[in-house]
C-alpha positions in Angstrom: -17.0 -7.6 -31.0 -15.6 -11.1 -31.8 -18.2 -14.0 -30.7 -16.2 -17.5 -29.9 -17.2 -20.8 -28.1 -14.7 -21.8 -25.7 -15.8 -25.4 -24.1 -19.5 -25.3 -25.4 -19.8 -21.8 -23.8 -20.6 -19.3 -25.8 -18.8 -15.6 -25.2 -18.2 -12.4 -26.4 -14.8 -10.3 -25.7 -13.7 -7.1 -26.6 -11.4 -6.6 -29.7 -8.0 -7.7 -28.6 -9.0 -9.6 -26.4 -6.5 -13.0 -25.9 -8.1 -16.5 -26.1 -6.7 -16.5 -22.6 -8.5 -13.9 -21.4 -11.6 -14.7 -22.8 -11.4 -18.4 -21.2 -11.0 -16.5 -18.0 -13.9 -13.9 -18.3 -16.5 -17.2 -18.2 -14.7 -19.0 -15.0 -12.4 -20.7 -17.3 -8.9 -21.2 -16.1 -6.1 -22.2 -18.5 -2.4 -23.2 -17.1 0.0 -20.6 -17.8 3.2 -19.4 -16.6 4.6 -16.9 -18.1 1.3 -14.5 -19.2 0.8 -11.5 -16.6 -2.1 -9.3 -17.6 0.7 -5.6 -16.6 3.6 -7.4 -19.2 3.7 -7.7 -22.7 3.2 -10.8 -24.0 6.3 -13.5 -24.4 4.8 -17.2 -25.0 8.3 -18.4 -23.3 6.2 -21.6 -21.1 4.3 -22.8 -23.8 1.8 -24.3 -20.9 -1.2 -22.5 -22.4 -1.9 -24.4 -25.4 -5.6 -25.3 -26.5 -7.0 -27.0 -29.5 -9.1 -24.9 -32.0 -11.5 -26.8 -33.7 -13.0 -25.1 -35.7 -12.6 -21.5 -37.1 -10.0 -19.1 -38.8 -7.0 -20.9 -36.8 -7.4 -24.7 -36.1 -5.1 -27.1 -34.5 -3.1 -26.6 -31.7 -2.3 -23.1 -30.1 -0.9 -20.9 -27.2 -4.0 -19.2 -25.9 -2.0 -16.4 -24.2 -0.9 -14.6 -27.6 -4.0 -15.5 -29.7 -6.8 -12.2 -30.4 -10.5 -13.8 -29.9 -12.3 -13.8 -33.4 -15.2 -14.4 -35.0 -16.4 -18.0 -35.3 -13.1 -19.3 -32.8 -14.0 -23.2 -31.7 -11.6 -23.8 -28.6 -11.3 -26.7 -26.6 -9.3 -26.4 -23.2 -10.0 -30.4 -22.7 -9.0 -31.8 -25.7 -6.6 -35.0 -25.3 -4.0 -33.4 -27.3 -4.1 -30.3 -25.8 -4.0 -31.9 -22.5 -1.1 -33.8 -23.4 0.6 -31.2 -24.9 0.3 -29.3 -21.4 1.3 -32.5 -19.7 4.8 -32.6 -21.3 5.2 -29.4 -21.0 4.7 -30.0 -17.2 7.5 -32.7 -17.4 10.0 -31.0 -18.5 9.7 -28.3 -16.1 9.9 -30.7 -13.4 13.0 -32.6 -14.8 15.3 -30.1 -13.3 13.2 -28.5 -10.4 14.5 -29.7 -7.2 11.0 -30.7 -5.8 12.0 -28.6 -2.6 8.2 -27.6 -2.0 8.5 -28.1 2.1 11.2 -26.2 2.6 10.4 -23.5 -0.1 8.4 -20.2 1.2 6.4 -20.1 -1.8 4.7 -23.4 -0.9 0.3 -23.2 -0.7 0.9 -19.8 -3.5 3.0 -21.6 -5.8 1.7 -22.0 -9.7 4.3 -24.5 -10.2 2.8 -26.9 -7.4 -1.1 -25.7 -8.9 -0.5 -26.8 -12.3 1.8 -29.7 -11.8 -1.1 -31.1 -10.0 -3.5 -30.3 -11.9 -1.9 -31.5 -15.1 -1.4 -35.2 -13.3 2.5 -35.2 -13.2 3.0 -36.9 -10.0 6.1 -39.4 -11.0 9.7 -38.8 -12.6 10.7 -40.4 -15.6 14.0 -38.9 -16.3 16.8 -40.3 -14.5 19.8 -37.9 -15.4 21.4 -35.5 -13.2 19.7 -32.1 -12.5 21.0 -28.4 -13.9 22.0 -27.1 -11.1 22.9 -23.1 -10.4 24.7 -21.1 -8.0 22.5 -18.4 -6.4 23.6 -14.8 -5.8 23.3 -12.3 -2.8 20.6 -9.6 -4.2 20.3 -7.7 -1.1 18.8 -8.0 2.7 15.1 -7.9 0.7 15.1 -10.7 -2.0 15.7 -14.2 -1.6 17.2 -15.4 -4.8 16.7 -19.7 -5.6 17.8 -19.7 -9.4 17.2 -23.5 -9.1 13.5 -23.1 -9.1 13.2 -21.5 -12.2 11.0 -22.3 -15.0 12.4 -19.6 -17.6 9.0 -17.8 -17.9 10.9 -14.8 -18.0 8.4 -12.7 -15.9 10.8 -11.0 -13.9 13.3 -9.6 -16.3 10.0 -8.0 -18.4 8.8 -7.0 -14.6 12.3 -5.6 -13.8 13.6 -4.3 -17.3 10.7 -3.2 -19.5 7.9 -2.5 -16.6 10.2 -0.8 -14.1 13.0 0.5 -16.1 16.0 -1.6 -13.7 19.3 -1.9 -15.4 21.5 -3.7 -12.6 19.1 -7.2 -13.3 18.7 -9.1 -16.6 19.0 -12.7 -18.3 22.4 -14.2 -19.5 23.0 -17.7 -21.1 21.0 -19.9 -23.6 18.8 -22.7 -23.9 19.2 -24.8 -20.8 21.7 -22.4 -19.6 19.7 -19.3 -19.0 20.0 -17.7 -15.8 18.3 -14.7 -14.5 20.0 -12.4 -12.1 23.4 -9.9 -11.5 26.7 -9.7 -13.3 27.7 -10.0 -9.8 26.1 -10.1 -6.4 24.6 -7.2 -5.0 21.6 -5.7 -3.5 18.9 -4.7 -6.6 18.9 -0.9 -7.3 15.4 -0.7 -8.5 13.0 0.6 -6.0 10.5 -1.7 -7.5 12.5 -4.9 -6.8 10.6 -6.1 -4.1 7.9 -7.4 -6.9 9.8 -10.1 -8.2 8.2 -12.0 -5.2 4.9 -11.4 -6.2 6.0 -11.5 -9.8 7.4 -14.9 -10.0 5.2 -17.9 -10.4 7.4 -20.0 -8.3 10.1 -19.8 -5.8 13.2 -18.2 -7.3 12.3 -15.4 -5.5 10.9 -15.0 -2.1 10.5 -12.3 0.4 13.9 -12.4 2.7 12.0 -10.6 5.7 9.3 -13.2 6.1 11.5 -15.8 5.3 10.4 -19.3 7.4 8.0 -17.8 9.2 4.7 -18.7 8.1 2.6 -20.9 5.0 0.4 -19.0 2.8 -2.7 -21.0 4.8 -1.7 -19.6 8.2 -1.7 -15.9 7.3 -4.5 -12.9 8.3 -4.7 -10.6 5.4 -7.3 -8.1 4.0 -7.5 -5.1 1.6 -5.6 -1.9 2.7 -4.4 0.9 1.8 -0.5 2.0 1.7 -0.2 4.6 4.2 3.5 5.9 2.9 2.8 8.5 0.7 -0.6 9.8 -1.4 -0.7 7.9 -4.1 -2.8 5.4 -2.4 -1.4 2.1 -3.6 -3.8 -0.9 -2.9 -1.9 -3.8 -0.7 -2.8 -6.6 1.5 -0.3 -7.3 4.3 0.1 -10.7 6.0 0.4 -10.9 9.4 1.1 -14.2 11.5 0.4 -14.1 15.6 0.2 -10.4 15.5 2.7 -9.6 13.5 2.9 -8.1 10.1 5.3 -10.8 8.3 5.1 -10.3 4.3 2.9 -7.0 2.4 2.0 -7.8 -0.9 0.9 -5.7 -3.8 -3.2 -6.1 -4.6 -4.3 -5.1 -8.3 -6.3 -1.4 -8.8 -5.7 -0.8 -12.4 -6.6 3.5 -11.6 -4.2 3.7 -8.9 -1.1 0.9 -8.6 -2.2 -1.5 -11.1 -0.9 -5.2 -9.6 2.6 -3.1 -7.9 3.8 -1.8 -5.3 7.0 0.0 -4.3 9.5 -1.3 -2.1 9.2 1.2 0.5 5.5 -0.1 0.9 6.3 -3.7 1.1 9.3 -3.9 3.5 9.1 -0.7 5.6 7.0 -2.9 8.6 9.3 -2.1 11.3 7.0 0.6 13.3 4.3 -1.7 12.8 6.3 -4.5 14.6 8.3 -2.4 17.0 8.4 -4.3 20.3 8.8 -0.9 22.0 5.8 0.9 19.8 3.8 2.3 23.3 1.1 0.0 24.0 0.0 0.9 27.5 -2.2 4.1 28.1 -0.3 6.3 30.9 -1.0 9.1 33.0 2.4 11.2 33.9 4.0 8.2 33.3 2.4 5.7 35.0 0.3 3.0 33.2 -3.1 2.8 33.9 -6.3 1.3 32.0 -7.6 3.7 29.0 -11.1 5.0 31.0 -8.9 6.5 33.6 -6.7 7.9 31.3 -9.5 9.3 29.3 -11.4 10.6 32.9 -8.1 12.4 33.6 -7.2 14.2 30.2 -10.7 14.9 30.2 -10.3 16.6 34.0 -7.0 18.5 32.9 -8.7 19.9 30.0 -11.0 21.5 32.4 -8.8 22.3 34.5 -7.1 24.1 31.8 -9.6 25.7 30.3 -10.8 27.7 33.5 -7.5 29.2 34.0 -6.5 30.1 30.5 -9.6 30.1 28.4 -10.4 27.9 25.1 -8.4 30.3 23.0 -5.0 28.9 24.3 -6.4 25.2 23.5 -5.3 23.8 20.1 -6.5 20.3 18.9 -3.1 19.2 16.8 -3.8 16.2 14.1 -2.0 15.5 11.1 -2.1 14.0 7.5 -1.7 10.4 9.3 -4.7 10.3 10.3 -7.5 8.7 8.5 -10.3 10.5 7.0 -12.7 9.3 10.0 -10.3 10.8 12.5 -9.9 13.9 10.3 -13.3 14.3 11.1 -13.6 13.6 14.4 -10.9 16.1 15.3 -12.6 19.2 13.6 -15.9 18.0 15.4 -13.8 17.8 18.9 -12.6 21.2 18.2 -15.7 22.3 17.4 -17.0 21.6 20.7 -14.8 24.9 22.1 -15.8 27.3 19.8 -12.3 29.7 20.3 -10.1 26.5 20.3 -7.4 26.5 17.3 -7.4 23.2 15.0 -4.3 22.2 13.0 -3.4 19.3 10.7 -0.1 20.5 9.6 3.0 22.2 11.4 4.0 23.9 8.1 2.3 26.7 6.5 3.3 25.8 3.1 1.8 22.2 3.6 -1.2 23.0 5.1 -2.0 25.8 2.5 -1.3 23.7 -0.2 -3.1 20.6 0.6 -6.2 23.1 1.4 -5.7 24.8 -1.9 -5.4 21.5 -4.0 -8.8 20.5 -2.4 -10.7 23.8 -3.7 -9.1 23.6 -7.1 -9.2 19.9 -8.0 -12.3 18.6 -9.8 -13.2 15.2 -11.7 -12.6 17.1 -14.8 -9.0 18.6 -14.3 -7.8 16.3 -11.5 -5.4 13.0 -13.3 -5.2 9.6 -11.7 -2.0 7.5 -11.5 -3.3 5.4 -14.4 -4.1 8.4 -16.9 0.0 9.2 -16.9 0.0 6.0 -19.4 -1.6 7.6 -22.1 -0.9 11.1 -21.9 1.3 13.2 -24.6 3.0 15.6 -22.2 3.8 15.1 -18.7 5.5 17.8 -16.4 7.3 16.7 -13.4 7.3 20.5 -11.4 9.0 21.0 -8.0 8.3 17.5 -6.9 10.9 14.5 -5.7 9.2 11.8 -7.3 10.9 8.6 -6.3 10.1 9.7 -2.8 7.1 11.4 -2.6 5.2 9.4 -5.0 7.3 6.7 -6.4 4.4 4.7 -7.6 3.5 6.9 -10.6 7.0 6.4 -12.1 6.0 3.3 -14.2 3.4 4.7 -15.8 5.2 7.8 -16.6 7.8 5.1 -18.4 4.6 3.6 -20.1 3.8 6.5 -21.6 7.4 8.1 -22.1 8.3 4.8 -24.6 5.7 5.3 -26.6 7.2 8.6 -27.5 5.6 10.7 -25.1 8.2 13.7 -23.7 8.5 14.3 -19.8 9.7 17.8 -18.8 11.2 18.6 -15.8 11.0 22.0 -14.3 13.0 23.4 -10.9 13.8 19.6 -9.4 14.1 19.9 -5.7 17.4 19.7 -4.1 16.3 16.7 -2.1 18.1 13.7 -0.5 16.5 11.0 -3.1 19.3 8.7 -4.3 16.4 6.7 -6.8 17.3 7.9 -10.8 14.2 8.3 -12.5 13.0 4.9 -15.1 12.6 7.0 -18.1 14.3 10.1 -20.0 13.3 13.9 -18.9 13.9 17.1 -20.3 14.9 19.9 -18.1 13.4 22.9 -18.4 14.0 26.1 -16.4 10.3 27.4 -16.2 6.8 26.1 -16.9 6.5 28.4 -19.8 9.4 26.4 -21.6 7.1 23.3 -21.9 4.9 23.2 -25.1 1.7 22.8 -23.4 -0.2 24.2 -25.9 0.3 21.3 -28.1 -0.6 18.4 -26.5 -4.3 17.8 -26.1 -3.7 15.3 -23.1 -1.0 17.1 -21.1 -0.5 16.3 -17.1 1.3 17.9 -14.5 3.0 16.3 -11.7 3.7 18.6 -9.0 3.6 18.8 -4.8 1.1 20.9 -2.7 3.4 22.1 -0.5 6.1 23.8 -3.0 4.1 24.5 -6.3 3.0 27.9 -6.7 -0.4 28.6 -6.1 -1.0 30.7 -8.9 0.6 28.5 -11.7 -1.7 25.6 -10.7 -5.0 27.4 -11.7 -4.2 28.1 -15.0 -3.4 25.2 -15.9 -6.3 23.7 -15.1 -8.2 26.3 -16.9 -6.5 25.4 -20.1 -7.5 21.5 -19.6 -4.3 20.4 -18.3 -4.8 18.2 -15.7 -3.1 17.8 -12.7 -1.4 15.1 -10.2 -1.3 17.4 -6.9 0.9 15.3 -4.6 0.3 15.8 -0.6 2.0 15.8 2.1 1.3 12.9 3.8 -0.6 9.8 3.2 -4.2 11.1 4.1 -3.6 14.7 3.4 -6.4 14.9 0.7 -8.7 14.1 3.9 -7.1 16.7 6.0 -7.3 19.2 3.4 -11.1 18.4 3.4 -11.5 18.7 7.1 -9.6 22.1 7.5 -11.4 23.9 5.1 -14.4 22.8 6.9 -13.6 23.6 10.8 -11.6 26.7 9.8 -8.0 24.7 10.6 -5.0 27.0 10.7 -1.0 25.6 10.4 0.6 25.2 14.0 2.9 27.5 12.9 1.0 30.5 12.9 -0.7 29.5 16.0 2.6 29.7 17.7 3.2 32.7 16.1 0.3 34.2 17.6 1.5 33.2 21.0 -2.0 32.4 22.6 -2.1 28.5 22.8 -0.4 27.5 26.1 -1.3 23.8 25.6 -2.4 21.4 23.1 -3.9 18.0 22.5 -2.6 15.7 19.7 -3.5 13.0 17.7 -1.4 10.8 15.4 0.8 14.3 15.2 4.4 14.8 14.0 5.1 18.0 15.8 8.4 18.2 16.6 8.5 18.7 21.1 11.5 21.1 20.8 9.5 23.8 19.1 7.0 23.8 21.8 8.7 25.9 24.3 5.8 27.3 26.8 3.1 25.1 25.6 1.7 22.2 27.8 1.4 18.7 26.0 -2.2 17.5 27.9 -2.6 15.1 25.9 -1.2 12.6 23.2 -2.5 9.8 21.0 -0.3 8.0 18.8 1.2 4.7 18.1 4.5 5.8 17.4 7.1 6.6 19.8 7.6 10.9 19.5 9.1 13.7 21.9 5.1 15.0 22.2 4.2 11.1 23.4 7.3 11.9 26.2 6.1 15.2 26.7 2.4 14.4 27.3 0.9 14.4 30.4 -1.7 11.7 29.5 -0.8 9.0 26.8 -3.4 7.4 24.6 -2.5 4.5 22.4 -3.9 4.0 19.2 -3.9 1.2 16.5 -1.3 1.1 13.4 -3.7 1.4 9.5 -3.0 -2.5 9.6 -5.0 -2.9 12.9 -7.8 -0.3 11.9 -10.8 -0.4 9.2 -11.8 3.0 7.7 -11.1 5.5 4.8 -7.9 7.0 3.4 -8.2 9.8 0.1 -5.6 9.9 -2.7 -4.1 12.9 -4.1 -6.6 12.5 -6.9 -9.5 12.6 -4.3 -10.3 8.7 -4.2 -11.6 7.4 -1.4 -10.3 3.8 -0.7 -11.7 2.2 2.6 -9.4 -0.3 4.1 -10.1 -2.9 6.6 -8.1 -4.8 9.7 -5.6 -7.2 9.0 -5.5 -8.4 12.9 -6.5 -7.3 16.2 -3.7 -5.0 17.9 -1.8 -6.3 20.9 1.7 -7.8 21.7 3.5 -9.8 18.7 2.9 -13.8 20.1 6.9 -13.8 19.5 9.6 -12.7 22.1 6.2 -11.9 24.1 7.0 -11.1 28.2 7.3 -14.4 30.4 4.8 -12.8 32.8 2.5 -13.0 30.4 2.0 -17.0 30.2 1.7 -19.4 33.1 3.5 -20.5 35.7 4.2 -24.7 35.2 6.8 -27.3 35.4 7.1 -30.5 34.0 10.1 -32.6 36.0 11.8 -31.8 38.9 14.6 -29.0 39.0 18.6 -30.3 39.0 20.1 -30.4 42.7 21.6 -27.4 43.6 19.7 -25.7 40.7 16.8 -22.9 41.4 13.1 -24.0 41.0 12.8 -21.7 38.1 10.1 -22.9 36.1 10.2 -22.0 32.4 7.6 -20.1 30.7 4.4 -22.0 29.0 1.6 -21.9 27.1 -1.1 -20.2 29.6 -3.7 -22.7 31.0 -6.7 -20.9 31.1 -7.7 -18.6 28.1 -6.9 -14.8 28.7 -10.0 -12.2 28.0 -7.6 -9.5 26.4 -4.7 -9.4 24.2 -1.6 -9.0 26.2 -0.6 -5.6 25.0 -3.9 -5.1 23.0 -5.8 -1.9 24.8 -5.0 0.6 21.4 -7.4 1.5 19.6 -8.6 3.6 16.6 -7.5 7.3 17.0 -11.0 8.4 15.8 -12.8 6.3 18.7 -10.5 7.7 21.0 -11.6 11.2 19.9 -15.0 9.8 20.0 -14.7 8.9 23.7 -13.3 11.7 24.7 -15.9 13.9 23.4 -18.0 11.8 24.9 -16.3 12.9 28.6 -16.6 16.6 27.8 -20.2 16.9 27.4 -20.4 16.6 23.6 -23.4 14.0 21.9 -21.8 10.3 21.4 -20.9 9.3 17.9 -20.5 6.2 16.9 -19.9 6.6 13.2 -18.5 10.1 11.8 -19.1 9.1 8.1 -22.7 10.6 8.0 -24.2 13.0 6.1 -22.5 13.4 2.5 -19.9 11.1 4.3 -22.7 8.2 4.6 -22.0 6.7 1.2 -18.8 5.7 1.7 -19.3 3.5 4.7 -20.9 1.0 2.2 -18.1 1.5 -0.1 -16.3 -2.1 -1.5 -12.7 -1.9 -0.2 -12.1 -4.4 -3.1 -13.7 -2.4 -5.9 -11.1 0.2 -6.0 -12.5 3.1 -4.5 -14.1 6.1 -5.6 -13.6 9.9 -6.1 -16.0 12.1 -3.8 -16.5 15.2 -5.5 -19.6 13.6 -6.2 -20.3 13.6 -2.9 -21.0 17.5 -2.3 -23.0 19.5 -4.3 -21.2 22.9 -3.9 -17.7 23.9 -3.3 -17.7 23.5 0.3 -18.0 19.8 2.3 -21.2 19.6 3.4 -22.2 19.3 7.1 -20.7 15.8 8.4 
């Protein structure tokens, strides 16, 4: 492994390893603009340079395209060097139009980090700026092509990463310019990553625009709770509202990206009409009552009917803590029926991917990069797990070939980044050949009995569920014996239900008493329900969510649930007036700021679906729990939600979850 001395520190890297990245592995940061650890290397800014004084390369160098050897002397100080970084600084800045305060990449800007800390604080040039026109890109990006700095990150983001086509680089020298051939919105369902991708302002998220500085945002670690894959993100929310989401770096599961969908689809989150009030037949009330009186009608229900035609209805939204909770809530009425899925197909399959996944067959989104046969079979990937598609390209430019076997006819509009075979049947792809094959596939429509196979030939497999959290529901219905609501209607014996975070559709419920509903979406079962619980969004919870490859990722609260701070309800502030009304005019007094500090959150009385289940089980005579990660669970309440998770087949020494 090659030993170097970077600034009188002594270090030793990995072969391969950059000067760059070596400088950074001791604390060390060197100015850069155009390296990003997921793109191939371009030395474009030429802001990187360091001296090398002694060694097999001396003089000055860029640091970002440099291996670490033996014997290196680098100075990151040196005056030339330093200089060297200076100028590049300076004529960067000739053309920038120093728009930092009205510029939403202002207090996360590398432009404004490293022009300061390289000293440039004056113009010398005197000449009129390049200036360009900017284009429409779509309701998503905002484009500012005068900010650029030609680092060319986003076209080696958007072209070679991502596989777009509809987004490039035209012109030369002082002319370049990165955008369209004409205005449009960007095709690539990784667009949204430009933002995150550029180091300065030519991009910027159009949703959030002028809304908020860097400085004045709550964030923290989370989970994407839009499909299984289990991308890692941090959203950014400003007075209760969710304002920007922005990709955060797992190198198993997202590596530094995310998809679109992830980063724009907020609008449940913010929904001013999202049901924030609990209600009993209608009526708002405060959530104790609400929970005494769905506690009473169960009773009540249960002495004429009997617990058999009681079902406890969850779903794959739920997080693994109120996964477990609802089997334990069952549990307390021993002939009660418990569901996680409507369909059979879904809830069979996510069971069955749960018994036959283990650490040796199972493939993480990061293992698609180096495999030498990949198998896309009866799943929609752009939609269902869109995240996986860049490292599929990773690994299909190296020469790796992806098959395709019986594509579902499903409404996806996305074209796949990279090239596919088709092939009619499984037994039409050679994987006999390839030592590191993987299959891509979805619980709910692969064949049981091609999966096993497979995985007894060491092929490994990326079993897709249905549903963000359906890893953890699969988990929890093989424990409590969970059936599909389907067949519990089938059976015709439940007469009345209680749901949680559920996506059963009301209309198919004909004869069946909604008790009770907790959600914090607006459905036809939170209409239906006799008693209405609200519950927090995955932005305005901490817990645990499992990825189709069985990792378990906690995730904690961006901010505390209650009414967005903007457009909230005049009767919420107090009543004051400064001047005296107009004659003839009404003493109306305008809304303000209220005067004396408010307990609770105006709209705030959600909260976490599992502590609702908690409490409720609390009411009908069951023991109080105040954490359901115990047991073989207990490890993975001290889990890291910045260390990137872990997989929990570790966690139980047989086949079957052990007692929670």
């Amino acid at each position: 492994m090659p030993k170097l001395i970077i600034d009188n520190l002594p270090v030793e890297v990995a072969p391969g390893t950059t000067v760059l990245e070596a400088a950074r592995s001791i604390g060390i940061t060197i100015p850069h603009f155009c390296y990003h650890p997921a793109l191939a290397l371009a030395s474009a800014c030429r802001l990187c340079a360091v001296k090398m004084l002694d060694g097999p390369v001396k003089g000055i160098q860029m640091s970002c395209s440099l291996p670490a050897q033996d014997g290196m002397v680098v100075s990151t100080t040196d005056p030339e060097a330093l200089k060297m970084r200076a100028l590049v600084i300076e004529w960067l800045m000739m053309n920038h139009p120093h728009d930092c305060p009205v510029c939403d990449e202002g207090g996360e800007c590398l432009l404004q980090d490293f022009t300061i800390a390289g000293g440039h604080s004056r113009r010398r040039y005197q000449g009129d700026k390049r200036t360009h026109r900017n284009q429409y890109l779509g309701e998503h990006v905002y484009h500012e092509m005068n900010r650029c700095i030609q680092c060319y990150r986003c076209v080696r983001f958007y072209q070679d990463y991502a596989g777009g086509t509809d987004f490039g680089v035209t012109g030369s020298a002082g002319r370049v310019y990165f955008g369209r051939f004409e205005d449009g919105p960007l095709e690539s369902p990784f667009s949204g990553n430009l933002v995150d991708i550029c180091p300065t302002g030519v991009f910027t998220d159009k949703t959030g625009r002028y809304r908020a500085r860097y400085w004045d945002y709550q964030f923290s670690p989370s989970i994407c709770q839009h499909c299984s894959v289990g991308c890692n993100l941090a959203p950014q929310a400003f007075q209760r509202e969710v304002i920007k989401i922005v990709g955060r770096r797992n190198d198993q599961v997202n590596s530094w990206f995310i998809c679109d969908r992830a980063r724009f689809d907020k609008k449940g989150i913010n929904d001013p009409s999202r049901p924030r009030e609990p209600k009993v037949d209608g009526e708002a009330t405060d959530y104790e009552t609400a929970l005494d009186a769905l506690a009473a009608r169960i009773y009540d229900f249960l002495e004429v009917h009997g617990p058999e035609s009681l079902a406890f209805v969850g779903s794959s939204r739920l997080s693994l803590e109120g996964c477990l909770m609802l089997g334990e809530l069952a549990a307390n009425f021993e002939a009660a029926a418990l569901s996680f899925y409507g369909d059979p197909a879904e809830a069979k399959g996510s069971q069955f991917a749960t018994e036959l996944l283990t650490e040796q067959n199972v493939a993480a989104p990061a293992d698609l990069a180096s495999a030498d046969c990949i198998v896309l079979l009866s799943v929609d990937l752009m939609n269902e797990g869109p995240m996986l598609a860049p490292f599929i390209r990773k690994a299909s430019l190296t020469g790796t070939k992806v098959y395709r076997v019986d594509a579902p006819a499903l409404p996806s509009e996305q074209r796949l980044p990279f090239d596919c075979l088709d092939a009619a049947t499984l037994a039409e792809v050679p994987l006999e050949t390839a030592s590191r094959a993987i299959v891509v596939c979805h619980a709910a429509r692969t064949p049981h009995e091609e999966l096993a196979p497979l995985a007894a030939k060491g092929v490994r497999l990326a079993v897709l569920q249905p549903g963000p959290n359906g890893f953890a529901a699969g988990l929890a219905a093989r424990k409590h014996g969970a059936v599909p609501f389907a067949e519990v209607l089938a059976a015709k014996k439940v007469r009345g239900i209680v749901a949680f975070e559920s996506d059963l559709s009301a209309a198919n419920l004909k004869g069946v008493t909604v008790l009770g509903c907790a959600d914090w979406r607006t459905s036809e079962l939170a209409q239906k329900a006799g008693v209405f619980l609200p519950t927090t969004t995955w932005m305005e919870s901490t817990g645990t969510s499992i990825n189709f490859e069985g990792r378990a990722q906690r995730f904690e609260r961006t901010f505390r649930p209650g009414l967005p701070l903007r457009g909230l309800d005049a009767k919420y502030y107090a009543q004051s007036r400064y001047g005296e009304p107009a004659p003839g005019q009404p003493e109306v007094p305008p809304p303000q700021p209220p005067r004396i500090p408010r307990g609770e959150i105006p709209g705030g009385q959600e909260i976490e679906a599992w502590k609702a289940m908690a409490r409720l089980l609390e009411k009908l005579g069951g023991e109080p729990i105040v954490e359901p990660l115990t047991g073989s669970w207990r490890p993975l309440r001290e889990m890291d939600p910045e260390a990137g998770g872990e997989r929990i087949f570790g966690l139980f020494k047989s086949s079957e979850p052990d007692t929670l």
